[in-house]
C-alpha positions as CSV (number, residue, x, y, z in Angstrom):
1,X,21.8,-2.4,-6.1
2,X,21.5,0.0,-9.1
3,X,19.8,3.1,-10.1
4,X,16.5,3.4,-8.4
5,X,13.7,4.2,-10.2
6,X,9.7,6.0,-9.5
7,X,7.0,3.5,-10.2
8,X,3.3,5.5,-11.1
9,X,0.4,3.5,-11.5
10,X,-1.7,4.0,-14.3
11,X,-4.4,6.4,-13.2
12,X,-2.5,8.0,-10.0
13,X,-4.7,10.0,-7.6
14,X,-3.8,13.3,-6.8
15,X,-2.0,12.9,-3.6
16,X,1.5,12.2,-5.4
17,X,1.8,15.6,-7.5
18,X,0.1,17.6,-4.3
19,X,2.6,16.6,-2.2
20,X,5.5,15.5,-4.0
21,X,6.6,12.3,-4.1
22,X,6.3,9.0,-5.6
23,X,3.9,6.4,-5.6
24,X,6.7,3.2,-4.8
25,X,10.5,3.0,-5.8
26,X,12.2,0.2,-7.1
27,X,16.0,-0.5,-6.3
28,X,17.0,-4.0,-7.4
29,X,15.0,-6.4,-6.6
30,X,13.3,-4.6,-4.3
31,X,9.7,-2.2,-4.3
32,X,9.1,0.1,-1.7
33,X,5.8,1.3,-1.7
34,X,4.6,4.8,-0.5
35,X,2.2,4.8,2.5
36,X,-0.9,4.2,0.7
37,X,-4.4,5.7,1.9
38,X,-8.1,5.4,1.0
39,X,-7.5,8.4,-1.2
40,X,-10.4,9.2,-4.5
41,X,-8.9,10.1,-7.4
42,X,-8.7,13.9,-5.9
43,X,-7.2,12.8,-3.3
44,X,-9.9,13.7,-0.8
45,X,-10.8,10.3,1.1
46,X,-13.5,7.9,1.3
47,X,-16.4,9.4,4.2
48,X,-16.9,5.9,5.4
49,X,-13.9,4.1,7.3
50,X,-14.4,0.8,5.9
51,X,-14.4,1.9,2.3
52,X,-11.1,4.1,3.1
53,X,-9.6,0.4,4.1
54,X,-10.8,-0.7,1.0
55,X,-9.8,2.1,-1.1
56,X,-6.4,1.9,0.5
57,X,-5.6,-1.6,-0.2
58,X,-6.9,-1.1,-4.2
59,X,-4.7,1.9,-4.6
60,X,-1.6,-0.3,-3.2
61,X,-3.0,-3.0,-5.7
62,X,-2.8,-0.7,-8.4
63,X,1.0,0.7,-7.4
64,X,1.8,-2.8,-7.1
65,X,0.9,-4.0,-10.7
66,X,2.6,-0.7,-12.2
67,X,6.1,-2.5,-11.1
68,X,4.8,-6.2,-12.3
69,X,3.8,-7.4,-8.7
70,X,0.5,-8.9,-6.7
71,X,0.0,-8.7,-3.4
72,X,1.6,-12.2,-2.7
73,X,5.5,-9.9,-3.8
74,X,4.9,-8.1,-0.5
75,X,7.6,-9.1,2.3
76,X,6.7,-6.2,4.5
77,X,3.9,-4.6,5.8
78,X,3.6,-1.3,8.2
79,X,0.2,0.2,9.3
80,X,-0.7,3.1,10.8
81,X,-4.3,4.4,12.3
82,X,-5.4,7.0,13.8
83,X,-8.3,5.2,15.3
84,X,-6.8,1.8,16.2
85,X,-10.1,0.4,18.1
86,X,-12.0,1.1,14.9
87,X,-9.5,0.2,12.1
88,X,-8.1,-3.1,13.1
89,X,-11.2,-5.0,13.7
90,X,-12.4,-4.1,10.0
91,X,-9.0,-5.1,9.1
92,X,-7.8,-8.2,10.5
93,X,-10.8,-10.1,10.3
94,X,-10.2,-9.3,6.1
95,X,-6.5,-8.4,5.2
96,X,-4.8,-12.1,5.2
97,X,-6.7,-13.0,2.2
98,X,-5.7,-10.1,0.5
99,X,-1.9,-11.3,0.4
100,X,-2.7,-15.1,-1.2
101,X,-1.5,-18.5,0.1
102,X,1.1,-18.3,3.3
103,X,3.7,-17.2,4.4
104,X,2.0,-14.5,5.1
105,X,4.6,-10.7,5.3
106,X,6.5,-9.7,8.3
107,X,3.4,-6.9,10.1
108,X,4.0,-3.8,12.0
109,X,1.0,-1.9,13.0
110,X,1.2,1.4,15.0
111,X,-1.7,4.1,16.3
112,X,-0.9,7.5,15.4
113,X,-2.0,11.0,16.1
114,X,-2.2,12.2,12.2
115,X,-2.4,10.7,8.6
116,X,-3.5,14.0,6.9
117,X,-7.1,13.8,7.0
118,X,-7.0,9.9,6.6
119,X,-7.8,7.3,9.3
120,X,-5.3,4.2,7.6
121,X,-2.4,3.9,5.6
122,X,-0.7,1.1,4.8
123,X,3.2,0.9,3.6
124,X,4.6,-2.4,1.8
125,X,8.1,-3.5,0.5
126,X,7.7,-6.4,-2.1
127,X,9.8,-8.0,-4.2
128,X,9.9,-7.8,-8.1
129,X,9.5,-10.9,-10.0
130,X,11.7,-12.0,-12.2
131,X,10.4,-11.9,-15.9
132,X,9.6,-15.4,-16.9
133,X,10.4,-17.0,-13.4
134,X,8.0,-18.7,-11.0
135,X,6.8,-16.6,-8.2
């Protein structure tokens, strides 16, 4: 598979120095993209939950391009709320759009107690075009 490698978008919010780790990893053909959250450039989040969804899927956007992908790369998605009455309304009536024409990726969704101050994060593998190659 090859020496893995951190991936940093351009402008990366604070969140990835504070806590230490990196934004997505690429081994092979493969990106594995930290759990990504509505998180400002401070890394304090967005005060209203459906422009922390919105936030969160830009900043995965942004992580994305740093390793050449779009949203249509991503094979697998995991999400995770804190407040799953709230959070998946707003999100499934919007989020298939978000990853292009079909197949859509393999889903896992989960309520959970804690997401450090956040109310939804969302965690992708994708894979990494090749240069020059057709998606």
């Amino acid at each position: 598979m090859g020496k893995r490698s951190a991936v940093f978008p351009a402008a990366p919010h604070a969140l990835y120095a504070e806590h230490g780790y990196s934004p997505a990893v690429r081994a092979g053909e493969l990106l594995f993209v930290s759990g990504q959250v509505g998180a400002r450039i401070d890394g304090t989040p967005e005060p209203d939950l459906a422009d922390e969804i919105a936030l969160a899927f830009t900043n995965l956007t942004v992580v994305l391009a740093g390793a050449g992908c779009t949203p249509a790369d991503v094979i697998d998605v995991q999400l995770f709320t804190t407040d799953p009455e709230a959070v998946f309304p707003l999100l499934f009536a919007h989020h298939p759009a978000y990853w292009g024409e079909g197949p859509l990726p393999a889903l896992t969704a989960a309520g959970v107690t804690w997401l450090a101050g956040f109310r939804f994060e969302i965690k992708v593998v994708a894979r990494i075009p090749h240069e020059g190659a057709a998606a």
